[in-house]
N, C-alpha and C positions, 0 to 999 in steps of 0.2 A: 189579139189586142196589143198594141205598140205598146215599150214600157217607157212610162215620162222621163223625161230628161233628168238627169240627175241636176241637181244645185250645184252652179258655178261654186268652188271652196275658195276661189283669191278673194282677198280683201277687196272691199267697193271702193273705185274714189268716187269721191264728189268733189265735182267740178260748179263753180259759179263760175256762169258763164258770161259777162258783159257785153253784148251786139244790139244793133238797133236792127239788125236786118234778120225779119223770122227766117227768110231766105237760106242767110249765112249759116245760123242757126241749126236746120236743119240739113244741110252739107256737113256739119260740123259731127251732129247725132249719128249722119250716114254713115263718116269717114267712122269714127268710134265704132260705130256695130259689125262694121267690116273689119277692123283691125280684131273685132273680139274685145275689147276690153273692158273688162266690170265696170263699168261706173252710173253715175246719177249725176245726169245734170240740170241744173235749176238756169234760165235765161230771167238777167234784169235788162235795163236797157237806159236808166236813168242812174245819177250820183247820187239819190237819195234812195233811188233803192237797191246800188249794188250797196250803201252806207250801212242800209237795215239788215244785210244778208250779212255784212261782215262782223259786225255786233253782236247777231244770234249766234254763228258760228258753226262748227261742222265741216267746214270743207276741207277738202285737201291741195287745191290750187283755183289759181283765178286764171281763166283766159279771158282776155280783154282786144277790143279792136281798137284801133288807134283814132280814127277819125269818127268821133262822137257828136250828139246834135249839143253845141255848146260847151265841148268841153272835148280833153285828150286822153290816150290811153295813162300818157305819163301824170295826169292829174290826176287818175284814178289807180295808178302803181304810189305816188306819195298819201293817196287817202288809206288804201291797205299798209303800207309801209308804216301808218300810223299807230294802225286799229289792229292790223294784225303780221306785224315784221315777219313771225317765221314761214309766210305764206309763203311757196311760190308764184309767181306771176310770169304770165308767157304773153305778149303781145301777138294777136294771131290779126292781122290784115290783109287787107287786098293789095297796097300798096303805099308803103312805109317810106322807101327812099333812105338811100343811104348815110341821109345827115340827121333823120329820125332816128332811126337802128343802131345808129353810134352811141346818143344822145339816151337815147333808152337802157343801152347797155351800161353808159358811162351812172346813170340813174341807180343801179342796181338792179335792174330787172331779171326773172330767172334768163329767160328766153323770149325769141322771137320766130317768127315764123310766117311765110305769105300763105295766103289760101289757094294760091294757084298750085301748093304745095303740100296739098293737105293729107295724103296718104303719110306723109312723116308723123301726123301730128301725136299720136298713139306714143311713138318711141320718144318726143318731144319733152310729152306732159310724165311720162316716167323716168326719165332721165331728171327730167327738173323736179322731181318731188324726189328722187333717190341724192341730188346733191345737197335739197334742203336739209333732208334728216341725217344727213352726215353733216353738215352745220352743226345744226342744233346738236348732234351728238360728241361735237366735238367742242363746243360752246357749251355743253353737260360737263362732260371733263375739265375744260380752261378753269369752270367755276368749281368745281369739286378739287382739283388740283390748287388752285389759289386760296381754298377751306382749311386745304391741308397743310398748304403753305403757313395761312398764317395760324394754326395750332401750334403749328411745331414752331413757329415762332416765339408764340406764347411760352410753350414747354421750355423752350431753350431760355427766353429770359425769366420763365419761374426757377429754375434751375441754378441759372448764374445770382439770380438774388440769392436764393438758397448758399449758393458755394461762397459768394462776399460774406452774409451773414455769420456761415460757418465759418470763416478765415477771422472776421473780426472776435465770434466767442474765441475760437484757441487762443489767438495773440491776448485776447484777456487773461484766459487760462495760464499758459505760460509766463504771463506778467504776474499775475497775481501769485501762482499757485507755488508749480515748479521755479519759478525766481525766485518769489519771495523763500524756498525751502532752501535753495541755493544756498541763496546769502546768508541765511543762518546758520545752516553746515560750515561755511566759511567762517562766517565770528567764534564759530565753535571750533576748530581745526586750530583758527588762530590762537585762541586762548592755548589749546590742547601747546602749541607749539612754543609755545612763549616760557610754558612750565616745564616738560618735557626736558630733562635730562640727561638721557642714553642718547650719544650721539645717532644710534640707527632706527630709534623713535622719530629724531627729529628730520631724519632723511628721508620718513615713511611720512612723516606731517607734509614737507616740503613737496612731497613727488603730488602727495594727495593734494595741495594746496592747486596746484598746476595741471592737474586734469580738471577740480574743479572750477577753475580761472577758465578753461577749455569750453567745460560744460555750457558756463555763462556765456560768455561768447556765442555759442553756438545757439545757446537758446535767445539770445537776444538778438542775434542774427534772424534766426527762425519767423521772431515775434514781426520783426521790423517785413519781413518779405512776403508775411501773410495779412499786413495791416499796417504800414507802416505810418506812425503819430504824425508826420510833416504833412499827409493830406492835410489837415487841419490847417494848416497855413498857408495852403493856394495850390492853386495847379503850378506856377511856375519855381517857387520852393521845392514840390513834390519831384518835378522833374531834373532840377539842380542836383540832388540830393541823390536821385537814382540815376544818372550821370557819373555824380563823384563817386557814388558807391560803384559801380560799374568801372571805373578807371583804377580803383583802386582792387580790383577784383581783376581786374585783367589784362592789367596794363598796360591797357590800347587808351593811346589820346581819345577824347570824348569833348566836342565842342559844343556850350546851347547856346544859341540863338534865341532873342526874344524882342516881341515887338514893344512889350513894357515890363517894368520889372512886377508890377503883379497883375493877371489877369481872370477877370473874374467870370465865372460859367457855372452853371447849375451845377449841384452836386451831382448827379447821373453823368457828365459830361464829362466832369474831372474826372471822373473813375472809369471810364472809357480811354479818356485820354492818357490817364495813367498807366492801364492795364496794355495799350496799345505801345506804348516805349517799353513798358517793362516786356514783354514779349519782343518786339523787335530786337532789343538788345540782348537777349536770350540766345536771339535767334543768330546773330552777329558773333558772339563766343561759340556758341556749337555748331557753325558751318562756313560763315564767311570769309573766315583768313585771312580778317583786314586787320590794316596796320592802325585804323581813323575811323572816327565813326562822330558823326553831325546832326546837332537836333536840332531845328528850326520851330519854333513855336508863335505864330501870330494872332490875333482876333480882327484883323482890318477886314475891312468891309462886312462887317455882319458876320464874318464866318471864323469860327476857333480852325487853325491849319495846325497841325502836328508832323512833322518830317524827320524820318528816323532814314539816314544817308549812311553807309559803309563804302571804301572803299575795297574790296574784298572780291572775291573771284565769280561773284553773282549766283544765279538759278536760273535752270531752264525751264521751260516751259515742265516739262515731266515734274520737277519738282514742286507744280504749284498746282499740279492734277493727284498728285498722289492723294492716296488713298487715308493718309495717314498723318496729313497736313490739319490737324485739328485746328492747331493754335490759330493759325490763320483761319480757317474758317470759323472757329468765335471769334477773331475780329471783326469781322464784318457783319455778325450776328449781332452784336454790341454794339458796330457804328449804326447799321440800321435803325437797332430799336431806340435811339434819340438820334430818329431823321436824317442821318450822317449816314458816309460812304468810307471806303477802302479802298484806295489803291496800291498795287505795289507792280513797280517795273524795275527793273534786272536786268545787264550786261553784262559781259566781261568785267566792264570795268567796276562796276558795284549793284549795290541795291538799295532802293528805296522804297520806304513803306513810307504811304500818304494816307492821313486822318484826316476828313475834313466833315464838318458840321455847324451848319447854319445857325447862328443865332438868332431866337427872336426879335432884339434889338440889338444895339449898340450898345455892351454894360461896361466900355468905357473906352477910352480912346486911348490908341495905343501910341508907346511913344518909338523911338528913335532906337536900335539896333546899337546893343552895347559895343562897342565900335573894340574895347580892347577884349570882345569873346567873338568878332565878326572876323569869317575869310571866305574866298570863294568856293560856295557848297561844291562845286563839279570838279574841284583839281585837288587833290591829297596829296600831302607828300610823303 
């Protein structure tokens, strides 16, 4: 007694088959049984009933002939393209002609193929079902990768809410707490010093009087870099302000630029834009070794510009891939999440960091370039 054939183990395709010719059809089944290849195939032969087949679903590709009784194959590659995009579709005719085949392909079709040619078709229909599901498996990742994207998005601006919040308690803290302890220490010291009779009491008041002068300083320093109270009075105040502080901090000229003297932008924007010159300038004392450094600040046309210009010895490329370029990379985590972008390009001759974010409207119109803060951004002296 023969022993039965063992069960094919590959997977089945199932092919819908579109042909008006039982003919074709079974050529098609022949070419298939000879190559071996698992499948199941269903023949329709009208647009309402390949319509039905594509609906219920199951298949793994369509082959379709091109020349149909009242209609074409590419009318029934855009009626799957509809009903079922990750399908493949192979156009299998007798004869297509080269301005069809083009037309098809330019269409998005998987493939094409003649019937005079049918021994390929086996390698045809698994090639185009092996480059769909790498599609879709790569179309799996774009979307899972863009998931993750925008998490970490999220993450990053729960975070920096987090670290503004935290910046605004301390600068309270330090205001309220440790300054206000300060200052009292001081009226105390001073009294201490006013009474104090041994002259080397009063030179131990005195020395103490001057650390803690230090201390205030240093804490109201602190309070102002982690919060400082001029936001409250505009973005362009804010930037004035961390200009002169900056100039007076490093003794490099600092010129701003403005399209009006106050410019008004959502509070999220200001603090972007803020955080974006305070960084840049950061960035300009610990690396650029410029003599000059230009802040351009406009809102024309709809859009808040921020331009943080040095002239200084630049970055190369390596420096804006490293590993270890946070700062920059929260800025541009910051320009995104209020719809803004980041540029920054770099030569020899300097560097520029570009803010730029769209406004919803126009919340005010800007005037005229303070002409005695204006010179030309590209030539430093």
């Amino acid at each position: 007694m023969n022993p039965s054939p063992e069960p094919d183990s590959r997977p089945q395709v199932r092919i819908l088959h579109l042909e008006d010719s039982r003919v074709d059809h079974a050529l098609v089944k022949f070419a298939l049984q000879r190559s071996q290849l698992n499948c199941d195939i269903q023949l329709v032969d009208t647009l309402e009933d390949f319509q039905r087949e594509l609906e219920a679903g199951g298949y793994d590709i369509v082959l379709a002939d091109y020349h149909l009784p009242g209609f074409t194959g590419i009318d029934a590659w855009q009626l799957s393209r509809t009903l079922r995009p990750e399908l493949p579709f192979v156009i299998l005719s007798g004869a297509i002609g080269e301005a069809a085949a083009v037309e098809a392909m330019h269409e998005g079709v998987s493939d094409y193929l003649l019937k005079d040619n049918m021994q390929r078709l086996a390698h045809v229909i698994q090639r185009a079902i092996e480059v769909s599901q790498a599609r879709q498996a790569k179309a799996r990742a774009d979307e899972e990768l863009a998931e993750s994207r925008r998490r970490l998005g999220e993450l990053a601006e729960h975070l920096q809410t987090g670290i503004e919040q935290e910046r605004a308690d301390i600068a309270r803290e330090i205001h309220d707490d440790i300054g206000g302890a300060l200052a009292a220490v001081k009226l105390d010291l001073a009294w201490v010093g006013r009474r104090a009779e041994d002259a080397e009491m009063k030179r131990h008041v005195a020395t103490a009087m001057e650390m803690l002068q230090h201390a205030l300083g240093a804490s109201q320093r602190i309070m102002l870099n982690l919060r400082p109270p001029i936001l409250d009075q505009g973005l362009v105040a804010a930037v004035l302000w961390l200009a002169a502080n900056f100039e007076r901090r490093t003794g490099l000229s600092v010129v701003v630029r403005r399209s009006a003297e106050t410019i008004d932008v959502p509070r999220d924007v200001q603090l972007v834009a803020y955080r974006t010159a305070q960084e840049a300038l950061t960035n300009v004392a610990k690396h650029a070794q410029a003599k000059a450094v230009q802040i351009d600040l406009s809102d024309r046309e709809g859009v808040l510009t921020l331009e943080v210009t040095d002239n200084g010895r630049g970055m190369g490329p390596e420096a804006l891939r490293k590993a270890k370029s946070f700062g920059l990379l929260g800025l541009k985590e910051r320009a995104a999440k209020v719809d803004g972008w980041l540029d920054i390009s770099s030569s020899p001759r300097g560097t520029s960091v570009i803010l730029s974010v769209p406004l919803a409207s126009r919340l005010g119109e800007g005037g005229n370039i303070n002409k005695e803060d204006a010179h030309d951004p590209g030539h430093f002296v």
